[in-house]
C-alpha positions in Angstrom: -56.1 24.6 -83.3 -58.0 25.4 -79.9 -59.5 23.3 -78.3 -63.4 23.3 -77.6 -64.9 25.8 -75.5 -64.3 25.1 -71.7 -66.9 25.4 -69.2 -67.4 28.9 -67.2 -65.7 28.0 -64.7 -62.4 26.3 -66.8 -62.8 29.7 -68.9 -62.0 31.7 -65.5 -59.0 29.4 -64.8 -57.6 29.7 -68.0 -57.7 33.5 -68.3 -56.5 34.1 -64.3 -53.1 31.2 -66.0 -53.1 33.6 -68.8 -52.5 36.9 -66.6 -50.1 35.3 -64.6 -48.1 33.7 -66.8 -44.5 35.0 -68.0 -44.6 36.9 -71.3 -41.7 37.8 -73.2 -43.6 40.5 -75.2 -45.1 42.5 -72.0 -47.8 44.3 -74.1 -49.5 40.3 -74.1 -51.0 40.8 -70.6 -52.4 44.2 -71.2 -54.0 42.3 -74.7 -55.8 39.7 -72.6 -57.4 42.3 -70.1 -57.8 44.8 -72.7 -60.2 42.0 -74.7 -61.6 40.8 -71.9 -62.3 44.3 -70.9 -64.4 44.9 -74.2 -66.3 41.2 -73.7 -67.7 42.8 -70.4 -68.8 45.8 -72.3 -70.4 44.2 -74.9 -72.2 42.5 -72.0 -73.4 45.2 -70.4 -74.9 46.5 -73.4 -76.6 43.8 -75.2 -79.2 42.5 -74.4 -79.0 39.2 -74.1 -76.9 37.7 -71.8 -73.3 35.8 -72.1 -70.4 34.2 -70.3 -67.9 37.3 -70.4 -64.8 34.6 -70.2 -66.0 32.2 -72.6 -66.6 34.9 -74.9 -63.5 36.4 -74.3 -61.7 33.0 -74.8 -62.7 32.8 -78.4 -61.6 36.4 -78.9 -58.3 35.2 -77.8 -58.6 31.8 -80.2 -59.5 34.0 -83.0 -56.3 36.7 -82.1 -53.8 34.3 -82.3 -54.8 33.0 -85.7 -53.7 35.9 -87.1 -51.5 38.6 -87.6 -51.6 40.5 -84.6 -48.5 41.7 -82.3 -47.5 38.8 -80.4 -50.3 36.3 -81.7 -47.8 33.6 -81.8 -46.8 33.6 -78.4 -50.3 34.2 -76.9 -51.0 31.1 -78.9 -48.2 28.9 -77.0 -49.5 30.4 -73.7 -53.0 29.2 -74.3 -51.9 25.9 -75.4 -49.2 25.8 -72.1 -52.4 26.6 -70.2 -54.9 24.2 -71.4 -52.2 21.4 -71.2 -51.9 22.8 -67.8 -55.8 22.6 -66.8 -56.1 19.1 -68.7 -53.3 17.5 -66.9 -53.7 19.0 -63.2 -56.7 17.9 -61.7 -55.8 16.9 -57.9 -56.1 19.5 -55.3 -53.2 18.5 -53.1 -49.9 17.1 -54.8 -46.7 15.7 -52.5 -43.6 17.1 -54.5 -40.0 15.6 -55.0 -36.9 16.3 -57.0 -36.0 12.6 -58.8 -32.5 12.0 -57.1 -32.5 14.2 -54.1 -35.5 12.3 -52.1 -38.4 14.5 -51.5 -37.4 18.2 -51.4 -34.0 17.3 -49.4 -35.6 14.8 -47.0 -38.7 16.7 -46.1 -41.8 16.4 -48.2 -43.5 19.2 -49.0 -47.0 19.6 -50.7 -48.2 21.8 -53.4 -51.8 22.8 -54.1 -53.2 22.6 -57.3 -53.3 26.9 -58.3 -49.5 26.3 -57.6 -49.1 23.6 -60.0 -51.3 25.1 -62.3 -48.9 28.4 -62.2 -45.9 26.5 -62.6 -47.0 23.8 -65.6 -48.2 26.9 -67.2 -44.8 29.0 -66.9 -42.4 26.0 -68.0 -45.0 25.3 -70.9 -46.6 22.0 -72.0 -43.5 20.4 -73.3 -41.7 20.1 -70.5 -45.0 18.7 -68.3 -46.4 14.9 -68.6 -49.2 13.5 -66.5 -49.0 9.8 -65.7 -51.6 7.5 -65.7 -51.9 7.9 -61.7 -52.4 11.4 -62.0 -48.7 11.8 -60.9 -47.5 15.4 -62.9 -43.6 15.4 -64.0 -42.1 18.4 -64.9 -38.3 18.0 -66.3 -35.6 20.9 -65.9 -33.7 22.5 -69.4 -30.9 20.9 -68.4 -31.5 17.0 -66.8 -33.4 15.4 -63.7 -37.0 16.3 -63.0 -39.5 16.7 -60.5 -42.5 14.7 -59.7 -45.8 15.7 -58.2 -47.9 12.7 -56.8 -51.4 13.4 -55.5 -52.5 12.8 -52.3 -55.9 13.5 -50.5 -56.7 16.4 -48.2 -56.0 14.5 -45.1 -52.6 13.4 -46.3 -52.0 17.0 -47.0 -53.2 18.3 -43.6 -51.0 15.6 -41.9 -48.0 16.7 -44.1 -48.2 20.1 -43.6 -48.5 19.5 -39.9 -45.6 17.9 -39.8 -43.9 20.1 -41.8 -45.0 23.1 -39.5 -43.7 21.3 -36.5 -40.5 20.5 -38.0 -40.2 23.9 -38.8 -41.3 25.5 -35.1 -38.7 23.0 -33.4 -35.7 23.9 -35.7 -36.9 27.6 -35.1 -36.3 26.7 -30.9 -33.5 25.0 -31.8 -31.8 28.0 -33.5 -32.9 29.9 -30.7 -31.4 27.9 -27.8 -28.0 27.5 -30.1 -27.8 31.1 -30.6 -28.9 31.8 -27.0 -25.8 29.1 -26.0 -22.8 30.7 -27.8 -23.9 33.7 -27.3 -22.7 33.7 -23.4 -19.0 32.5 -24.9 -18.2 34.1 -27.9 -18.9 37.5 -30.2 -22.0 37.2 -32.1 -22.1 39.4 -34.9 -24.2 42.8 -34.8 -25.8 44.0 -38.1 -26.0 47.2 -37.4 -22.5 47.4 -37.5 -21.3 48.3 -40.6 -18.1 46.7 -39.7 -20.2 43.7 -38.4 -17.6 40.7 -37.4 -19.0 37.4 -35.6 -20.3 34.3 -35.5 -24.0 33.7 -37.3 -26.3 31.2 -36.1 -29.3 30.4 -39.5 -31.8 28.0 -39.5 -33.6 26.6 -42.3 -36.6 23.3 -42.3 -33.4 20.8 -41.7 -30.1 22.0 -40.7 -28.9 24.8 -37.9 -25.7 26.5 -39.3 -23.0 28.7 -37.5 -20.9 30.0 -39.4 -18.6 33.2 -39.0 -18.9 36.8 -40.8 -16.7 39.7 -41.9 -17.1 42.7 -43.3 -13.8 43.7 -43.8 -11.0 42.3 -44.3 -8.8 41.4 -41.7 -4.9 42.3 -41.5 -5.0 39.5 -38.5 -5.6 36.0 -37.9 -8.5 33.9 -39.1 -10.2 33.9 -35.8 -12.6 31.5 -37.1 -10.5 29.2 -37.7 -6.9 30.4 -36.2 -8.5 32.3 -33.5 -10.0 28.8 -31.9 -13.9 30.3 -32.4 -15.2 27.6 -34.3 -13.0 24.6 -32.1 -14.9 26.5 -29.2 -18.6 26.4 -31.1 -18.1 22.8 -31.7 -17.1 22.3 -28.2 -19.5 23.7 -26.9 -22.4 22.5 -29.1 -21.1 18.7 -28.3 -21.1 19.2 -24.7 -24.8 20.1 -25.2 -25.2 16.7 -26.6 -25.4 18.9 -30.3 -24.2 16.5 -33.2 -22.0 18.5 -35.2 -20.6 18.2 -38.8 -18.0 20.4 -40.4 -19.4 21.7 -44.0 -16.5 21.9 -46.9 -16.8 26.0 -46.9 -16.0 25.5 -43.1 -19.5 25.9 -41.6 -21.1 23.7 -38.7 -23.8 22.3 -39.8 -26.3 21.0 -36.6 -29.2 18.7 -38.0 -32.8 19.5 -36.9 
């Protein structure tokens, strides 16, 4: 059964969820608009005057009572989405992955249109809302992830961080690539027989690693050739601390 009519403003949430959200029957999305498109008509010609979204909302709650194409689903979607609305109602939300510490070691914050996006896609059975607010979404297969609220100020100040996390391990990068560069070959991608080492960064971790193209009738000169001894070597006597990764990358911690 639906529930009672939202207010204007929760009836324009629900129907921008509703367009977003993933449909296995794609005509669904062109249903919504194409109701919502004859709600504003009506509105234009009547007289009297009428929230075009509310209006259109019970449309929707009378569509999916009955036979039409892809009433059934449209129905889960509304209910996903109201479950959604009802159970996010903090702006700001810190996010973690239970057993992995928060997003790898770096906390990361979510707004609520985010949430309210993703709660909606994975549908109401799979979301919970604690009695702190907290949100926990849980994956098909095991684990979950956990969104606690925090204010505005705790969000600035996290994103800040984050930001300046981020900026460092892009100098970082930089000065790594920038170092090996002036010792060994670095790999061109223009080459379409590109062959070198690679330098990536990502919010934690600087990785060099080596790349080819082809495949080489030679040595390994990654490994055989003495390249990546010579990248560690190097990195150390930059006071780097350098890890060796099980696929044979070096792995340099922001």
């Amino acid at each position: 059964m639906p529930s009672p009519v939202m207010s204007e403003t929760d009836a324009n949430s629900l129907l921008s969820l509703l367009r977003s959200a993933p449909f296995s029957a794609p005509y669904l999305g062109e249903t919504i608009d194409r109701i919502r498109r004859s709600m504003q008509k009506e509105a234009e010609q009547a007289r009297g005057s009428f929230d075009v979204d509310v209006e259109a909302l019970r449309r929707l709650d009378a569509y999916v009572t009955g036979l039409g194409p892809g009433a059934a689903e449209l129905g889960r979607r509304l209910s996903d989405a109201r479950h959604a609305l009802e159970a996010v109602r903090h702006d700001h939300y810190l996010w973690l992955t239970v057993g992995q510490g928060a997003s790898g070691g770096t906390a990361q914050v979510s707004r609520r249109a985010e949430l309210l996006k993703l709660a909606t896609a994975v549908g109401s059975s799979r979301v919970a809302a604690g009695p702190t607010g907290a949100i926990v979404i849980t994956s098909v297969g095991s684990g979950s992830t956990v969104f606690r609220p925090v204010s505005p100020e705790v969000a600035h100040q996290l994103r800040g961080a984050a930001r300046e996390r981020k900026e460092a391990t892009v100098r970082r990068t930089t000065a790594i690539r920038d170092l090996l560069a002036q010792h060994v070959r670095m790999v061109d991608w223009s080459d379409p027989q590109a062959v070198g080492v690679v330098v990536d960064g990502s919010d934690t971790t600087v990785t060099v690693s080596w790349w080819e193209s082809h495949v080489a009738g030679g040595p390994n000169l990654w490994t055989e050739g003495g390249v990546r001894l010579l990248c560690t070597a190097l990195l150390a006597d930059r006071g780097y601390t350098v890890t060796l990764a099980g696929d044979g990358t070096l792995r340099i911690a922001a």
